[in-house]
C-alpha positions in Angstrom: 24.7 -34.5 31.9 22.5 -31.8 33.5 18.7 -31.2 32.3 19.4 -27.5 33.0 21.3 -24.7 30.9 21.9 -21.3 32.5 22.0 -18.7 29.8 23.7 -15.2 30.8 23.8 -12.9 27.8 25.9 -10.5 26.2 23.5 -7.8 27.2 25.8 -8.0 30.9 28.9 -6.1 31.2 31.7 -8.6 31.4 32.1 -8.1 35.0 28.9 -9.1 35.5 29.0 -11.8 33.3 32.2 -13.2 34.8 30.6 -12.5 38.6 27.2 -14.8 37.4 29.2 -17.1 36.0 31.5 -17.7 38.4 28.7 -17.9 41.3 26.5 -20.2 39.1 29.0 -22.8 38.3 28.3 -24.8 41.8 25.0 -25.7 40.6 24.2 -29.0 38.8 23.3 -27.1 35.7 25.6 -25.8 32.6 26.3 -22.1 32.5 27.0 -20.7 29.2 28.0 -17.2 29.0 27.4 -15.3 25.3 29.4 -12.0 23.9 27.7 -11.1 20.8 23.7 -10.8 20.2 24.5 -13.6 17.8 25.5 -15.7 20.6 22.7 -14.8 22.5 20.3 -16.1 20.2 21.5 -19.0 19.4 21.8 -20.1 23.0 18.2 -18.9 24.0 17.1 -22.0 22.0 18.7 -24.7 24.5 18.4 -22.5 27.4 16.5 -23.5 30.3 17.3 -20.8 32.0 17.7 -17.3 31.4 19.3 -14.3 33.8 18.4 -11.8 31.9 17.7 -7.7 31.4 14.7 -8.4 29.4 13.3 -11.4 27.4 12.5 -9.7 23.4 9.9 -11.3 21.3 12.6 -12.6 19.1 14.0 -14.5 21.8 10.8 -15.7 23.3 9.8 -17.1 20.3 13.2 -18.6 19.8 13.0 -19.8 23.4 11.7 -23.5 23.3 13.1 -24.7 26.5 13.1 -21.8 28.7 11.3 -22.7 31.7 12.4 -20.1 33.8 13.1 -16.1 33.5 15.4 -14.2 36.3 14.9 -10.7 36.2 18.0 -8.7 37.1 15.9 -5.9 38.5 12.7 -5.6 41.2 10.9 -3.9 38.3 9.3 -6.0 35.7 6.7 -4.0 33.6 9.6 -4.9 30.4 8.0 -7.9 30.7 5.1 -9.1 28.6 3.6 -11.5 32.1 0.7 -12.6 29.8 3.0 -13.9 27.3 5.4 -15.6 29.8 2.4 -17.0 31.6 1.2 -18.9 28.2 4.6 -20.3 27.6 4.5 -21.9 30.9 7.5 -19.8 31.8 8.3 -18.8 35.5 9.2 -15.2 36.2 11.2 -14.3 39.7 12.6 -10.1 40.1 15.3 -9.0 41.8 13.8 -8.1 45.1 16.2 -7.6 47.8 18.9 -6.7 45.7 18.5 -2.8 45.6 17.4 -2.7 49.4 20.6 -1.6 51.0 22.2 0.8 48.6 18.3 1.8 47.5 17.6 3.1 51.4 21.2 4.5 51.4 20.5 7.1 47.9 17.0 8.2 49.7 18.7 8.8 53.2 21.9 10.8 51.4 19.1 13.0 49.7 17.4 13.7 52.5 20.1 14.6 54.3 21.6 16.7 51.7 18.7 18.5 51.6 18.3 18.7 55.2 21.6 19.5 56.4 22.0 22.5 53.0 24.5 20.2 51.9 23.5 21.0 47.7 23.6 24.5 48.4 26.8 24.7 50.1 28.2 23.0 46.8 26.8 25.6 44.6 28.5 28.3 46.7 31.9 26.7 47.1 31.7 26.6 43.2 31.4 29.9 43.5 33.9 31.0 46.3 30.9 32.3 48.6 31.7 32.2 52.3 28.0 31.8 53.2 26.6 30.6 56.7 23.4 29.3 56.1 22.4 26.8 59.1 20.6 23.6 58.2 17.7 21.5 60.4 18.0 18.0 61.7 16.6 14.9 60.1 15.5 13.6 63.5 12.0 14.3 64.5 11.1 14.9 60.6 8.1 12.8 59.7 8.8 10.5 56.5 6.4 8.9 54.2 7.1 6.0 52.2 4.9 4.9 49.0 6.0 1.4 48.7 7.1 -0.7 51.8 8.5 -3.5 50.2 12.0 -4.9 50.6 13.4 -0.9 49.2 10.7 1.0 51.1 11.0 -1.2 54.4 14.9 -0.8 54.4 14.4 3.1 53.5 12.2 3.3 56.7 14.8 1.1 58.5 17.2 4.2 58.4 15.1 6.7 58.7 13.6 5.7 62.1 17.1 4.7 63.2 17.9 8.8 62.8 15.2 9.0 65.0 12.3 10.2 61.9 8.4 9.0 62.1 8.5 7.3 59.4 4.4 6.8 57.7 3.6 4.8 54.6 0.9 2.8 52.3 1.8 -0.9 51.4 -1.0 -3.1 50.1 -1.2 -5.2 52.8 -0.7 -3.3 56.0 -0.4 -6.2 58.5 2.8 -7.1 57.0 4.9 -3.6 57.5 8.1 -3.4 58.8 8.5 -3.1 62.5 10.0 0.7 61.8 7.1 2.1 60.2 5.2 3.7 62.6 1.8 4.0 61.1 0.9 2.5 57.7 -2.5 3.0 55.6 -3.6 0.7 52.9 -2.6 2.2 49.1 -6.2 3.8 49.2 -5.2 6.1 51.7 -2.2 7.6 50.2 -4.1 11.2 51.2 -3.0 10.5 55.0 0.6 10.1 54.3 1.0 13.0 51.4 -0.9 15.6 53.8 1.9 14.7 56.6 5.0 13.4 55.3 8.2 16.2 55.0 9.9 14.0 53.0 7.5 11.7 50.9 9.7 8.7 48.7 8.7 6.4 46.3 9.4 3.4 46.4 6.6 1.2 44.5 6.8 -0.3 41.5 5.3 0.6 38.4 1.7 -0.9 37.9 -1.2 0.5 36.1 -2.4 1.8 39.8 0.8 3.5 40.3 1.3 5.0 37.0 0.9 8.8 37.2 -0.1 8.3 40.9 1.7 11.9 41.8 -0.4 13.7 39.7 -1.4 17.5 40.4 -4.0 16.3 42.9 -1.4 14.3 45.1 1.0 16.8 44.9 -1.7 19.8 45.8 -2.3 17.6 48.7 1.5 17.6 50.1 2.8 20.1 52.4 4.7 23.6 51.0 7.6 22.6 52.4 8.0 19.0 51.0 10.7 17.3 49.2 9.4 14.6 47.0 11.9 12.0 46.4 11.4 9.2 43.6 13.7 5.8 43.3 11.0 4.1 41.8 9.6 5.1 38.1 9.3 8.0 36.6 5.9 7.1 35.3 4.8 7.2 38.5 5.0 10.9 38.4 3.2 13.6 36.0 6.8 15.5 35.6 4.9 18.7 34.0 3.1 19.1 36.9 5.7 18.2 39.4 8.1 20.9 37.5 5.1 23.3 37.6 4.9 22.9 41.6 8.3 23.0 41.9 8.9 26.2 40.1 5.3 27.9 42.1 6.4 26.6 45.0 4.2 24.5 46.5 6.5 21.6 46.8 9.6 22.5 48.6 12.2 20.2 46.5 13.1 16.9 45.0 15.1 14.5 44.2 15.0 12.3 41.6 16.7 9.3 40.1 13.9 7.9 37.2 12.3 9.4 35.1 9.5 9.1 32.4 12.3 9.5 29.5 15.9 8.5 30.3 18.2 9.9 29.6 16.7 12.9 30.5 16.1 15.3 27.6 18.7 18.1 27.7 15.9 20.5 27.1 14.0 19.2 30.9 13.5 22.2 32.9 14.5 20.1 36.0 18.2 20.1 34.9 18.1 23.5 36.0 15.9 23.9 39.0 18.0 25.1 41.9 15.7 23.1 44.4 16.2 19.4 42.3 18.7 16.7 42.4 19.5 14.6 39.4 20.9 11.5 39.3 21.0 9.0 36.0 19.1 5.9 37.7 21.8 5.0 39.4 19.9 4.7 43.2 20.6 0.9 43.0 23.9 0.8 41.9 26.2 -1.8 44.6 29.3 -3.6 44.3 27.8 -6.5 45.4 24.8 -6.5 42.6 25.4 -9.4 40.8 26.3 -11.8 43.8 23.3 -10.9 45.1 21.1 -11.4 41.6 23.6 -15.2 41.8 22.3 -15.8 44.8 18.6 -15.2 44.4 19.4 -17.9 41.5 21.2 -20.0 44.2 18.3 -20.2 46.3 15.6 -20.8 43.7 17.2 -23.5 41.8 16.5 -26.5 44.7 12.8 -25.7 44.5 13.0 -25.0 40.4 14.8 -28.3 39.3 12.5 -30.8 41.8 9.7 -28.5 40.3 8.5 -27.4 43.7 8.1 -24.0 42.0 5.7 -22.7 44.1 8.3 -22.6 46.7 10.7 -20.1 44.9 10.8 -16.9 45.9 10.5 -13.0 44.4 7.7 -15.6 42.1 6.1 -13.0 39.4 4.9 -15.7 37.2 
């Protein structure tokens, strides 16, 4: 009988529960699958494992066997690390996951905004024959605020439409081959003072909450768009609607936000220079086999408790 239990938890969809399960059962471990909270906490007492959307105290203290947390998104700041570092309890994210479909939300923006795209909706709504030329993408300097696996494969596309693609990562030596000049986080200034299209794609950390506040966004160019796929802490929205609505930052798109849903009463519902979308930025077909096979890949090292070698390692 296996030492290992795989708990995935009613919290799923049933498609996803089915995909996990399904791509799980080759490993020498037991997969139980739950439908009702119930269910859930039950099983979190014998579980070794959990794929999970987030790991509640009630659980965690419930939790005697867990040795080992999957995250089903990149982000982990749901996560109380101090507590999951005092039960001995490894942490891997979802990184790689949302790269792909991530890159293809930030390139669809800017090319919507680009090519007039939004505005030619508005006016086919309304039955106006309007021709109103749009720029090219190409030659366009993009800056990226994040150049991990989402930011890396954002700048991937970009550069491939023939953009200068800029950006901060924390350690600069390791950059993506497509970026064509990258500053350490410190110099954000550089890349806000430059970039046409400026997207973030960093995760939420106390250095990166509230890091587009007025300052960074008096920094950017007038004819910006700011695009975020990351938090929506990571922006002070009052004073990114304030620059929207004086100008002084062309457009945006956004996909997080600080509450979500969004209130009905935001004013950026109804800005005629913002694009809304409900989180959705990594949404794929292919989410859960890829969150399966990040499992896949981690178990080897995790069971022979090499788990230093496992990768996306938070804790």
């Amino acid at each position: 009988m296996t030492d290992h239990e795989i708990l995935v938890p009613h919290r799923f969809s049933r498609d996803a529960r089915e995909t996990l399960a399904v791509r799980l059962d080759a490993l020498e471990a037991s997969v139980t699958v739950t439908e009702t909270r119930a269910e859930s906490l039950s099983a979190i007492e014998t579980a070794t494992i959990l794929v999970g959307t987030s790991l509640p105290d009630e659980w965690l203290d419930r939790a005697d066997r867990l040795e080992w947390v999957q995250a089903y998104t990149a982000g982990y700041d749901h996560y109380d690390l101090d507590a999951l570092e005092d039960a001995g309890i490894v942490l891997t994210n979802a990184t790689g996951v949302h790269g792909q479909p991530m890159a293809e939300w930030a390139l669809g923006a800017m090319l919507g905004f680009e090519r007039n795209l939004f505005d030619a909706r508005e006016r086919q709504r309304d039955g106006v024959w309007l021709r109103e030329g749009g720029g090219e993408l190409a030659g366009k300097t993009v800056g990226i605020v994040g150049l991990g696996a989402i930011g890396g494969r954002t700048a991937e596309l970009a550069s491939a439409l023939g953009c200068r693609v800029i950006g901060t990562k924390r350690d600069p030596s390791t950059a993506p081959d497509a970026v064509d000049e990258v500053y350490p986080a410190d110099e954000l200034g550089a890349v806000l003072a430059r970039a046409e299209y400026l997207v973030l794609a960093c995760p939420l950390t106390e250095e990166t909450r509230g890091l587009i506040d007025r300052d960074a966004l008096r920094t950017m160019r007038s004819d910006a768009i700011l695009l975020n796929m990351a938090r929506g802490e990571v922006v002070d929205e009052d004073a990114l609607v304030d620059s929207l609505q004086q100008g002084r930052v062309d457009g945006a798109a956004l996909d997080v936000f600080a509450t979500e849903p969004l209130p009905a009463d935001s004013p950026l519902w109804d800005l005629p220079n913002v694009l809304v979308t409900p989180h959705v930025a990594g949404s794929t077909p292919h989410y859960y086999d890829r969150i399966a096979e990040i499992v896949v890949e981690n178990f080897a090292a995790f069971a022979s408790g090499n788990r230093d070698e496992m990768i996306n390692r938070i804790v």
